[in-house]
N, C-alpha and C positions, 0 to 999 in steps of 0.2 A: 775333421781337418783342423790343424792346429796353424796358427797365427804366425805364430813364430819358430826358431830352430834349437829344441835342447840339442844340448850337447854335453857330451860326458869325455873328460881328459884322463888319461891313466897317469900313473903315481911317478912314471918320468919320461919322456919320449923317446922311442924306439932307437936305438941303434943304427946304419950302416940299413935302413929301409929305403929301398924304392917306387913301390907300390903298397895298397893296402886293402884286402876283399872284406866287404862284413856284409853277412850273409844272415839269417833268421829262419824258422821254417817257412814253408810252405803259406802255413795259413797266415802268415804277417803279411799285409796290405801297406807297404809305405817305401819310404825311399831312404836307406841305408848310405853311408858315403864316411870315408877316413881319410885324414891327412897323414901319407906315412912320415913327415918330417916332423908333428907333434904328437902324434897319436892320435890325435881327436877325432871322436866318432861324432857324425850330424845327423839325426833321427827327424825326418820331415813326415807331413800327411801320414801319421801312423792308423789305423784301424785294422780290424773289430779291437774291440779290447778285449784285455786278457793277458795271460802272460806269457813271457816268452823269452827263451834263451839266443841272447845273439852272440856271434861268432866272430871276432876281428882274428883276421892272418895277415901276417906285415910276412913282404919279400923281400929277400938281396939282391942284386943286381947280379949273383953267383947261381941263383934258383934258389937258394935256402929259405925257408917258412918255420915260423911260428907262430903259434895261436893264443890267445887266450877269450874267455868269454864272460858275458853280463848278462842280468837280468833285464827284462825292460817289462814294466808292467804297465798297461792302458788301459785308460779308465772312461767313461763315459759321463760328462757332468745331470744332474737331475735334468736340467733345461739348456738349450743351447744358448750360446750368446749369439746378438746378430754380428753380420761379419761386414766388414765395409770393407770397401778395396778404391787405390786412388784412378786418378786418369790413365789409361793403356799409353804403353809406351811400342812403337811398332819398328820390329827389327825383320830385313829383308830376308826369306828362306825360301822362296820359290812360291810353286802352285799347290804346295800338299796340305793335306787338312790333318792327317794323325801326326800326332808328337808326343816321344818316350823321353824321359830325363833319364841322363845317369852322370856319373864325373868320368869322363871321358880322357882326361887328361891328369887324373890321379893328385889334383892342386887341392880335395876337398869340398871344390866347387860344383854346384850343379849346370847342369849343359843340356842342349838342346837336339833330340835329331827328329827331324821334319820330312817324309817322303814326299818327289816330286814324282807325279807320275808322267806327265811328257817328257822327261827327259831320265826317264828311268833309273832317279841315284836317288839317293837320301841328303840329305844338307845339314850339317855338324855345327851348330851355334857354341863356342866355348864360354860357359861364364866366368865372371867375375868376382861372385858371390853379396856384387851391392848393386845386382836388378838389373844389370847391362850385360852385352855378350857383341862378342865381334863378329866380323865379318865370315856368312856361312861358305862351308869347305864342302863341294859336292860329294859323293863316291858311288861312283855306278852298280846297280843292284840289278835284277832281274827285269822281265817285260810290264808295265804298269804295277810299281809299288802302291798298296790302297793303305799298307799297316806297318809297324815298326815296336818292336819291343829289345829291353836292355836285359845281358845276360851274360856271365861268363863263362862259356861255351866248351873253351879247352881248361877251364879252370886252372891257368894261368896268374888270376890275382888282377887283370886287367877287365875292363868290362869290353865285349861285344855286343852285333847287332843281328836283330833278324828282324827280316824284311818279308812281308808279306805280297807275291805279286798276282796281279788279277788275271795278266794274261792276256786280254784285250783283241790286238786284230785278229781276227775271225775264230776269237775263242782257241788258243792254242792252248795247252796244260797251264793251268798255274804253279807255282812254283813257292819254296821259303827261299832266300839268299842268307847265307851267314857269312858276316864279316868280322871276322878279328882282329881285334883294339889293340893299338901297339903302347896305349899307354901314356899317349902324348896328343892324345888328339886324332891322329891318322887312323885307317884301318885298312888293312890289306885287302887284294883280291876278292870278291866276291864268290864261297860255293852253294851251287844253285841244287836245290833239291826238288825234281818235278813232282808234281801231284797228278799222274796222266785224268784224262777225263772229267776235269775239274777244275772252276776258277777258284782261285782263294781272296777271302776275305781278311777279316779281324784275325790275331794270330797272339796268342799268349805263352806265357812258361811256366812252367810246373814240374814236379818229379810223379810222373802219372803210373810209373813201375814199380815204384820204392827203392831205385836203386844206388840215389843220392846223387845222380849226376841229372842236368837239366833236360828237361824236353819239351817240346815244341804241339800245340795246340792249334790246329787251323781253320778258322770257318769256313764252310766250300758252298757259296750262293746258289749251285746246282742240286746240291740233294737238300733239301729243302731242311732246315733246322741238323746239317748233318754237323757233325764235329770231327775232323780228317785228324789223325794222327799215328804214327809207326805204322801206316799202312792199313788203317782200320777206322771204321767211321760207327760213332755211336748216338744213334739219335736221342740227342738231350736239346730241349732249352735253357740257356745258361742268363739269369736276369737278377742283376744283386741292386738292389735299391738302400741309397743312403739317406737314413732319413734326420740323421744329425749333422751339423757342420761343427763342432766342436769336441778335442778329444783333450784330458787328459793325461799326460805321462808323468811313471816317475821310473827314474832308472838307477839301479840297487846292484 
């Protein structure tokens, strides 16, 4: 995990952008974010190291996209450094315990979403990008959200959400919710995808077919180490242990 936020600026900022995706493969572990008003890409928490081609697309407010992309190579120092962190700062979200970051409202900044399971939404923290965030904005998801991961889903340029739900009174199907980010914070109706026979748990993203668009990974607590996806469950234990806190980047 890195300390602080490189950032890499292109050679002049974008044009007549309203949004901006930056994307990486699959096997990159960290949190991607663009301002489309400078161009600025912000590379947080990067891991494993290695290298890797990332992908900025700025959008018009017409649909029009263009891309271009960078290297980004991570590196591992010999020994970690220790890592100190100040006093907690506590911002109100409800009763959930999982929370996804993404920039939710396309300012660059990173954002907070928090699933409440009594009251079956997710809760949207907007940041500021100096440690604060305002007041959380509910949106109603499926029956008991346990999980929550950031994605974008219609590959629109904006990020979405998907909600993992457990299902709860007397064991009904669990279910994923997916909501689409308008880009400014809000996110539309909730659609619910059941998983009959099955509560779900933890729930991830991935391109599991190679077909370059996202999909969806779901723990199901009923088949004991099962992994639910496209209709199909493959018994794996999935356990990745970090045994550094310190990464180097350098971006080329």
């Amino acid at each position: 995990m890195i300390a602080t936020r490189p950032a890499t600026a292109p050679d002049a900022a974008p044009s007549n952008a309203t949004s901006v995706n930056v994307s990486s493969s699959t096997n990159f572990n960290g949190l991607l974010g663009g301002n489309p008003a400078t161009g600025e890409v912000r590379v947080t928490d990067v891991h494993p190291e290695g290298t890797y081609t990332v992908t900025v697309r700025a959008f018009s407010a017409g649909g029009q996209s263009a891309s271009r992309t960078f290297t980004l190579t991570v590196t591992t120092p010999p020994t970690c450094n220790p890592v100190t962190l100040a006093a907690p700062t506590n911002f109100v979200a409800g009763t959930g315990i999982p929370v996804a970051v993404g920039d939710f409202n396309g300012d660059g900044e990173q954002d907070l979403a928090v699933t409440n399971s009594p009251s079956n939404s997710v809760a949207i923290l907007l940041g500021d990008g100096g440690g604060n965030f305002g007041a959380a904005t509910n949106f109603v998801v499926g029956t008991g959200p346990v999980s929550v991961a950031v994605g974008d889903f219609n590959e629109d340029g904006k990020e979405d959400l998907a909600a993992g739900n457990f299902g709860f009174t007397s064991f009904p199907p669990g279910s994923v919710s997916i909501l689409l980010g308008n880009g400014d914070g809000s996110f539309g109706s909730p659609t619910n995808f059941s998983i009959p026979g099955a509560d779900v748990g933890a729930i991830t993203i991935g391109d599991f077919n190679g077909d370059g668009h996202r999909d969806i990974a779901a723990l199901s607590n009923v088949f004991e180490e099962g992994v639910t996806y496209s209709g199909a469950t493959a018994l794996a234990d999935f356990w990745w242990v970090r045994l550094c806190t310190s990464e180097a980047v350098r971006i080329t």
